[in-house]
N, C-alpha and C positions, 0 to 999 in steps of 0.2 A: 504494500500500500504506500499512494504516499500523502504522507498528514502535514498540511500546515498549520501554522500557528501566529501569531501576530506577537513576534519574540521584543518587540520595542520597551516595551515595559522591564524587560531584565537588563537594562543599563540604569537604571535608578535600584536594585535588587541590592539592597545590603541587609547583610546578617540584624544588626540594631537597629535598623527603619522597618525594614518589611517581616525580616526570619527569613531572607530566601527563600519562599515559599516556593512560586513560582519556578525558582532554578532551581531547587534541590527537585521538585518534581520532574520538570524537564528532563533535567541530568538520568536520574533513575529512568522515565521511562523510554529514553531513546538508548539507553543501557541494555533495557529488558527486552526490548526489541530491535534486535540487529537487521530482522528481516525487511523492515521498514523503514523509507527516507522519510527525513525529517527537513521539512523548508520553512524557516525562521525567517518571518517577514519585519524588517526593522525599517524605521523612515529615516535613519540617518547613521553616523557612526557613532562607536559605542559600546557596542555589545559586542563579546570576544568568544570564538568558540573553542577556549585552549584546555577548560574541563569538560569536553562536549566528545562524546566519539565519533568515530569517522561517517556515521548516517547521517550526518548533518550536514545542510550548508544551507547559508544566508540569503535571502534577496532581499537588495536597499529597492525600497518604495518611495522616494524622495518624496516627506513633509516639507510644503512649502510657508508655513508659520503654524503658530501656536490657537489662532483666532478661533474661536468654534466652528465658524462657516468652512475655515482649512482643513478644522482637525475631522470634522462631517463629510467634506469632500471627502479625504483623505481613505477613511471608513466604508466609506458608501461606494462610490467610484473607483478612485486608485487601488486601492486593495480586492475588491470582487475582480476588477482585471487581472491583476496581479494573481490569483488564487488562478480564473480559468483559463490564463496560458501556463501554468506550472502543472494540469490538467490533475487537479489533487482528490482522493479521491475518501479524504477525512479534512475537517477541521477543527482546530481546538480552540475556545475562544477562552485562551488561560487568563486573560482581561478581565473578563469577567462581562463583555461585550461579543456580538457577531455583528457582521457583516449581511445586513438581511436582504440586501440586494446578491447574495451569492446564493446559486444553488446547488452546493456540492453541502450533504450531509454534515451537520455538527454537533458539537460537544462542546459545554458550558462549563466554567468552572466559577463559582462564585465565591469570594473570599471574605468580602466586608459588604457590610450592610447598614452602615453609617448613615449613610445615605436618607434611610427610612424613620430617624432618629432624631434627624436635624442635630449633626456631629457639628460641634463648633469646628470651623475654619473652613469649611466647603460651602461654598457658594449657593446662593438659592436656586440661581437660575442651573445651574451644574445638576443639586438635588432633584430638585423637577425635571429634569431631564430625563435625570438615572430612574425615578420614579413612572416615568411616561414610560420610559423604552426599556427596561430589564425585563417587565413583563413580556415583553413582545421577542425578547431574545429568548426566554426559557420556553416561547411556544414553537420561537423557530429547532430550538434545540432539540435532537434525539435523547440525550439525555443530561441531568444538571447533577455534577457534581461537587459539593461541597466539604471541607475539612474539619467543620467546625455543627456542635448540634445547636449554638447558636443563631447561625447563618442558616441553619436548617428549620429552627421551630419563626424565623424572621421569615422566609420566602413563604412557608406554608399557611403564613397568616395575611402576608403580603397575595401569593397568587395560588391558594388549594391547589389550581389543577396538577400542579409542579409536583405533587406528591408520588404517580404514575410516574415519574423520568428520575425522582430523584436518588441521588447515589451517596451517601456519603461514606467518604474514608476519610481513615484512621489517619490520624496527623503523626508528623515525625519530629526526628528533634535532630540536632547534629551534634555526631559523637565526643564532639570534644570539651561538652560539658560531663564534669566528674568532678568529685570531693577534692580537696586537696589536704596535706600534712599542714600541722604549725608551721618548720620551716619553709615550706613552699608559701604558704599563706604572710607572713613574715614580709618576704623576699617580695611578693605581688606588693605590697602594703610602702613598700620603699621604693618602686616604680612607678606606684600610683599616685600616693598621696603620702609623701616624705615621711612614711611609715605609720601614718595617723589612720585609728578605725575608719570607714566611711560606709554609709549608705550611697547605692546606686540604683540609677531609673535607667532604664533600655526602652528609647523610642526619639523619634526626628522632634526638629523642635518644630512641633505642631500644635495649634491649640489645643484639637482631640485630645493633645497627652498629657495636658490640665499641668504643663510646666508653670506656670507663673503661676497656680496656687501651690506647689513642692514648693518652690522658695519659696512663699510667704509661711506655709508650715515649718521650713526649714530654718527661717527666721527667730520663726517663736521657741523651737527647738534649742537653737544657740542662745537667744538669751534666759531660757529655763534652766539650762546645762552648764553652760559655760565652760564646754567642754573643746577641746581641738578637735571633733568630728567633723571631717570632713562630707563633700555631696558628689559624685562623679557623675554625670551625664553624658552617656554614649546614645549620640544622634546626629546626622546631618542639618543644618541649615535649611528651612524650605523658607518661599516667598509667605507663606501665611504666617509664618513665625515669625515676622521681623520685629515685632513688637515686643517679644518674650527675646530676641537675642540685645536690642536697643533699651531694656531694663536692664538684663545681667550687668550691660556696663555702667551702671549708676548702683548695682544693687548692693548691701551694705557689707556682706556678708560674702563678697564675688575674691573673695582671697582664697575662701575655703571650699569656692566650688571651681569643679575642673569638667570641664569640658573635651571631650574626645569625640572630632566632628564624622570620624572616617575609621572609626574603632571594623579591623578584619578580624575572620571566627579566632583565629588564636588570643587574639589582644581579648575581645570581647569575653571568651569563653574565661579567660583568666581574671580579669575583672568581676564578674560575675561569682567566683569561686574566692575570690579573694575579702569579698564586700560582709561587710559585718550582719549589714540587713540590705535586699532589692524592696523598693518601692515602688507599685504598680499601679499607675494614676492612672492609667485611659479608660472610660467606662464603656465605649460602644466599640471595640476590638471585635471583630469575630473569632479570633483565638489568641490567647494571652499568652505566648509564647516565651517572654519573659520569666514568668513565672513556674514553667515546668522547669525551664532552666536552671532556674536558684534552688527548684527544689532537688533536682539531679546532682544538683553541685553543694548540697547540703546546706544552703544559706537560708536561714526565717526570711520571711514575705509579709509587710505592709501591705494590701491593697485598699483601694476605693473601691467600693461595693458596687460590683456590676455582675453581668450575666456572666461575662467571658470569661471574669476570673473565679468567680464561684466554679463554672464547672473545668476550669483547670487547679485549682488550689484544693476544694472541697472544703475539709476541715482542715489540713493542713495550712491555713494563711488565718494572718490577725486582720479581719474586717476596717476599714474607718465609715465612716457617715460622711457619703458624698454630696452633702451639703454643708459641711462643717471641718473649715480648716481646722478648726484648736483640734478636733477630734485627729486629725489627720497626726498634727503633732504630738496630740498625748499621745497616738499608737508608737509611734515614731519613737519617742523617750523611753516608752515601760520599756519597750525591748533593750532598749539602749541599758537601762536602769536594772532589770528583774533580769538578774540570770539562772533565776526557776524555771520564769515565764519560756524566757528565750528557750533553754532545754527543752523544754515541755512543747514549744510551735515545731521545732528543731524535728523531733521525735514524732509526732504527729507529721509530719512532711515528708516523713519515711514510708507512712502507712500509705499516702496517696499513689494510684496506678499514674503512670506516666509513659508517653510514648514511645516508642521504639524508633527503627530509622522510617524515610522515607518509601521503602521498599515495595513495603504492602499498597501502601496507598496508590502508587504509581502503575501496582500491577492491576488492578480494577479500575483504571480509564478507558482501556481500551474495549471490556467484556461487557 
């Protein structure tokens, strides 16, 4: 067979903004199946196929701007050409979008569902959009695949009929998160943060991921404490975030936080293993992927109470009230303060199932 895919989206794919989702499934299923070409349509440069095996290859679809009218052409026109001279005879729309002007058979992957939430930093007119047309891609779709039973119990409330197509698999996680020893943990602690305990958040600086209320929690933290605890933030810069990175530099306490714009899985994974406590602010995630992580890596878990991290944490994670910074902060200090408590989230963290690789999930896209 040969299956395309609209591969543009994996140059923005980092471990701490996305989880790799997208590429670690890629990679696995063009692994699984050797027998099948794989043609990665990208609008420009970018995306490198050097962890990719050899059933791959690229075609640029030259985006002529960012404008909605471009990025619709782009979608609508550019890309269904693109698809029926490559004469393909699957598509995947890993996007979380199709192409409904094409009629070669597809497959849907839907990741976030923000969207239907009114997720702070996406635009209204963007929302309405994804709201008018995902319906209308899961009807063009053969079948709709999801990772998450969040983005699962969202579509089925969003569109029923989705329930006949729908697929979900089993999420993965990437193997390089694991416990570490004291020494190892030490040594992370003097790379990271000139040896000082710290809490860390894993996500872009996006409103979604409620950074500018962590510092003002992390505020009231420091003058409760008065402790050298530091805050590490592994995330990219996006345009919605200028506001939360044009605070950091005025904010009072920006000595003791550090910032890691382009953190890769080693740096990341070690950070994560290293951290005293991970803080897990986004409430409308389709999979909180952060959070299996710190528990693979034995580290207690703050979250803000949402669906995503509920069914990744379970009991495993200390709750806060996502209406209420101090609550944010008091979770933040018992741990810091109680090393019953902490034991006690620690050990509970154990008890929770947690994902395996990408394997599984990769091999039930195609069946």
């Amino acid at each position: 067979m040969r299956i395309g895919v609209n591969a543009a989206g994996l140059a923005g794919d980092r471990p701490a903004d996305t989880g790799n989702i997208s590429t670690a499934l890629l990679k696995e299923l063009c692994r699984l199946h050797p027998e099948h070409q794989f043609i990665f349509f990208v609008d420009g440069p970018g995306v490198s196929l050097s962890e990719f095996t050899d059933n791959v290859q690229l075609v640029e679809v030259p985006l002529k701007g960012r404008k909605a009218l471009q990025l619709y052409w782009w979608r609508e026109w550019q890309l269904p050409a693109a698809i029926k001279k490559q004469q393909l005879d699957l598509y995947l729309g890993i996007d979380g979008q199709l192409p409904l002007r094409s009629k070669v058979p597809a497959r849907l992957l839907v990741t976030d569902t923000g969207f239907l939430h009114g997720v702070t930093g996406m635009s209204k007119d963007l929302q309405r959009y994804l709201r008018r047309n995902t319906v209308k891609y899961i009807q063009a779709a053969q079948k709709v695949l999801v990772v998450s039973p969040v983005v699962q119990e969202d579509l089925l409330t969003y569109a029923p009929a989705v329930a006949e197509k729908l697929v979900l698999l089993p999420p993965g996680m990437d193997s390089s998160y694991r416990p570490v020893e004291w020494e190892e943990r030490e040594q992370i602690k003097k790379a990271f943060s000139d040896g000082a305990e710290y809490f860390v958040a894993v996500g872009s600086m996006h409103p979604r991921n409620n950074i500018l209320p962590l510092l003002k929690a992390f505020s009231a933290l420091k003058r409760r404490l008065r402790s050298n605890m530091k805050l590490i933030l592994a995330g990219a810069p996006t345009n919605a975030g200028a506001e939360i990175i044009e605070n950091m530099a005025t904010y009072k306490f920006r000595n003791d936080v550090i910032w890691l714009k382009d953190a890769d899985q080693e740096t990341l994974s070690r950070i994560v293993a290293g951290a005293y406590t991970l803080v897990y602010t986004s409430r409308f995630e389709g999979l909180a992927l952060p959070i299996y992580a710190a528990l693979r890596s034995e580290v207690p878990v703050v979250a803000i109470e949402g669906a995503a991290a509920r069914v990744a944490g379970a009991e495993g994670v200390l709750y806060s009230d996502p209406d209420s910074l101090d609550d944010l902060a008091e979770k933040m200090s018992v741990l810091y303060k109680d090393e019953v408590l902490r034991s006690r989230m620690l050990e509970r963290g154990r008890q929770v199932a947690l994902p395996g690789s990408w394997t599984e999930a990769a091999s039930l896209i195609l069946k």
